[in-house]
C-alpha positions in Angstrom: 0.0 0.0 0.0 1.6 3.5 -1.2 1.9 6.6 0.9 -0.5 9.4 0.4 1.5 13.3 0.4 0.6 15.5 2.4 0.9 18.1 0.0 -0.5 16.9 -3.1 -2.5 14.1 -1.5 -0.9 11.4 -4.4 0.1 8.4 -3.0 3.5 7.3 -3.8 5.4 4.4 -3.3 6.7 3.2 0.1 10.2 3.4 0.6 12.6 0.5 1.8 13.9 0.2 5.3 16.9 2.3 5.0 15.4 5.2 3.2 12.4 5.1 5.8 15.4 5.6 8.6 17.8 8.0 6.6 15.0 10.1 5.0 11.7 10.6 7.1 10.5 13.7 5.2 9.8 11.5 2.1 7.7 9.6 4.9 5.1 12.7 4.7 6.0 14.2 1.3 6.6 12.9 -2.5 9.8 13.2 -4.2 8.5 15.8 -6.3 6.5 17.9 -3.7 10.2 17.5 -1.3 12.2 18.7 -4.6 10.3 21.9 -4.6 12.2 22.8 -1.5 15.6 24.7 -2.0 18.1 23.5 0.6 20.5 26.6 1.5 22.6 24.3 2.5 23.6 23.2 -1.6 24.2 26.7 -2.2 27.9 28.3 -1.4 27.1 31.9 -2.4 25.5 33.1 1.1 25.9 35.6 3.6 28.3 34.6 6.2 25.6 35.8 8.8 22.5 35.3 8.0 22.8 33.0 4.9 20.5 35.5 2.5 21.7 34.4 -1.1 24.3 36.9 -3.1 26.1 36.9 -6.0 29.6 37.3 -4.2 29.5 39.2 -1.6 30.6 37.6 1.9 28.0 39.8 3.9 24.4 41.3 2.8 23.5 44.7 2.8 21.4 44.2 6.1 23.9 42.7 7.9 26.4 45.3 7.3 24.0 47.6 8.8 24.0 45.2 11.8 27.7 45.2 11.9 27.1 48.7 12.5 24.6 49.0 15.3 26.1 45.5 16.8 29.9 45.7 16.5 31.3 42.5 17.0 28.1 41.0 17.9 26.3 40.0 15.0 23.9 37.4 14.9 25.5 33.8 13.0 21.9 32.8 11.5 21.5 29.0 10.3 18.9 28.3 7.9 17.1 25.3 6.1 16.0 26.6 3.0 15.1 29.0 0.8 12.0 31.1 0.9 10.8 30.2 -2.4 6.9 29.6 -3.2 6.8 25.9 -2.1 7.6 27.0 1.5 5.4 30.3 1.0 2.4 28.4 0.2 3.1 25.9 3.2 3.7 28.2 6.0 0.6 29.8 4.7 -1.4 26.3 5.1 0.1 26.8 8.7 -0.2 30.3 10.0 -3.0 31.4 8.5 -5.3 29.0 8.1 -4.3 27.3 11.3 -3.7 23.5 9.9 -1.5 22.1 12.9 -0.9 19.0 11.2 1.7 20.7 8.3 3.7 21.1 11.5 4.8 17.3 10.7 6.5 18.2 7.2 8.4 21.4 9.3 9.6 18.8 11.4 10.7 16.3 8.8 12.6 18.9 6.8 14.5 20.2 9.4 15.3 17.7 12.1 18.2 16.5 11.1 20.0 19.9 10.9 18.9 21.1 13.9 19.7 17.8 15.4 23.4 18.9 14.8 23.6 21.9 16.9 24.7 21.5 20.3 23.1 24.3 22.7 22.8 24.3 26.1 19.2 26.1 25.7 17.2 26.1 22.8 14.6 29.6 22.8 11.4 29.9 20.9 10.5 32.8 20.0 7.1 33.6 21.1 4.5 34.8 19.3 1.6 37.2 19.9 -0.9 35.6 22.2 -3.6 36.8 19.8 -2.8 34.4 17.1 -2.3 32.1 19.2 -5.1 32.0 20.5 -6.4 31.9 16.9 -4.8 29.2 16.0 -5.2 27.1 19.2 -1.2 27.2 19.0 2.0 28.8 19.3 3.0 28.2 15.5 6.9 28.3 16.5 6.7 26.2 19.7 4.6 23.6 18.4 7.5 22.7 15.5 10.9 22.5 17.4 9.6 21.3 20.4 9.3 17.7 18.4 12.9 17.9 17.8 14.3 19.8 21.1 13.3 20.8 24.7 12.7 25.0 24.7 13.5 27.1 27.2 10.6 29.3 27.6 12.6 32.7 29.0 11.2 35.2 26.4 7.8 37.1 26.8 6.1 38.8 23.5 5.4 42.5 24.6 1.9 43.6 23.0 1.8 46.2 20.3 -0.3 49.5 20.9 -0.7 49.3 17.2 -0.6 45.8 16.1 0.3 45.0 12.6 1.7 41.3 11.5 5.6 40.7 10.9 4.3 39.2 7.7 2.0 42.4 6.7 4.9 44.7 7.1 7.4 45.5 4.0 11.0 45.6 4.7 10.9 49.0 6.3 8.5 49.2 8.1 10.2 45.7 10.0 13.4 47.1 10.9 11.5 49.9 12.6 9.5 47.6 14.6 10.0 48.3 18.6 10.9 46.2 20.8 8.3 43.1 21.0 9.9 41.0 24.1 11.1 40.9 27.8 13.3 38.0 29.2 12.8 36.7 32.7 15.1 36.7 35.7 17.5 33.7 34.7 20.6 32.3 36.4 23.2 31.9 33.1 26.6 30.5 33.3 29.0 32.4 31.5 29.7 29.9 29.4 26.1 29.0 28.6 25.3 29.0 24.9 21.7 29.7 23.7 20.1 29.1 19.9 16.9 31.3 19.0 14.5 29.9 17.5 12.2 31.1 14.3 10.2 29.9 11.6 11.6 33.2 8.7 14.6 35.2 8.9 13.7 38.6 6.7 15.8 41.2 8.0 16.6 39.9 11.6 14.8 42.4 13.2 12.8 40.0 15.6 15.8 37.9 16.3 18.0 40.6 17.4 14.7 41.8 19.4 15.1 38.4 21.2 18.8 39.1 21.9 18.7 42.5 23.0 15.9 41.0 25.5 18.6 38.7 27.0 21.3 40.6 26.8 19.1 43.5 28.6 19.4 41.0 31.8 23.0 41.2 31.5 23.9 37.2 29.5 27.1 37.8 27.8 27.4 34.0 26.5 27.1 33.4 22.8 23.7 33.8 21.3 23.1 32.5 17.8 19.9 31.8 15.8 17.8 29.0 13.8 15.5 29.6 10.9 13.6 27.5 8.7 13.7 29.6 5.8 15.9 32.8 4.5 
């Protein structure tokens, strides 16, 4: 009996016993709906921070401008893939119209790469309590804590005039205030911590997230996780 995709509900035909164990996304997903996806990974031309794709450049326009307000303290980004359509459409089946169970294929795409970072806490970053309560779940949350054990220290800070990450263009982002606090937490100096996300755009969340723990005086290294770029 063949496997039915999650994405273009074809069945397909099951896979032996060592692709089941060396490639669970095809598990969930055909080969042609999975060869959509554009790994990052395959492609050498990338920013060395926050892996945005260039012609030959080592470091992206936004990240020299982080280089500027962050001197010596920019953020080393690690993403899965590409923001091409595919994954457009998909964290659109997600977000928007609140379908929990796509947070499966998330999983099986980037498991094994997160699997090879070694942190000693992992940080989610949280979204606005109004969508989740929307969506009955904290979009971010629900997908790496399959793979990893969070550390919840990060509270989202409401907006007096709310407008989604995902509404804004790419200037109206980097202007976006400060959207989190981070508790009281007792960090060894040599404590290392990965942020968590599902898009990197321009970084402005994610360096929101590290200002927040660096505001409660961590000076450990703080680096970040994406899905896409």
């Amino acid at each position: 009996m063949g496997l039915t995709c999650l994405l273009c509900q074809n069945q397909f035909k099951e896979l032996n016993l060592y692709q089941l164990f060396r490639q669970k996304q095809q598990r969930l997903i055909c080969y042609d709906c999975y060869q959509q996806f554009e790994n990052i990974q395959k492609n050498t031309t990338r920013c060395q921070f926050c892996q945005k794709k260039l012609v030959a450049e080592a470091v992206c326009n936004d990240c020299r401008r982080w280089q500027i307000i962050y001197p010596n303290d920019c953020l080393k980004n690690t993403a899965c893939y590409q923001y091409n359509l595919e994954l457009k459409n998909l964290i659109r089946r997600y977000k928007r119209y609140h379908d929990a169970s796509s947070c499966e294929i998330f999983v099986a795409l980037i498991e094994s790469e997160l699997k090879k970072k070694q942190y000693d806490y992992y940080v989610c970053l949280p979204s606005s309590p109004k969508h989740s309560q929307e969506r009955q779940f904290d979009h971010i949350e629900l997908i790496f804590s399959k793979i990893i054990k969070p550390t919840s220290i990060l509270t989202y800070v409401e907006q007096q005039h709310y407008q989604a990450q995902g509404e804004k263009n790419r200037q109206e982002r980097l202007l976006t205030t400060q959207m989190f606090t981070c508790q009281d937490f007792k960090f060894d100096k040599y404590t290392r911590i990965l942020l968590l996300d599902d898009i990197y755009t321009t970084g402005r969340t994610l360096y929101h997230a590290r200002d927040a723990i660096r505001k409660v005086g961590f000076l450990g290294q703080i680096d970040s996780f994406t899905i896409a770029r």
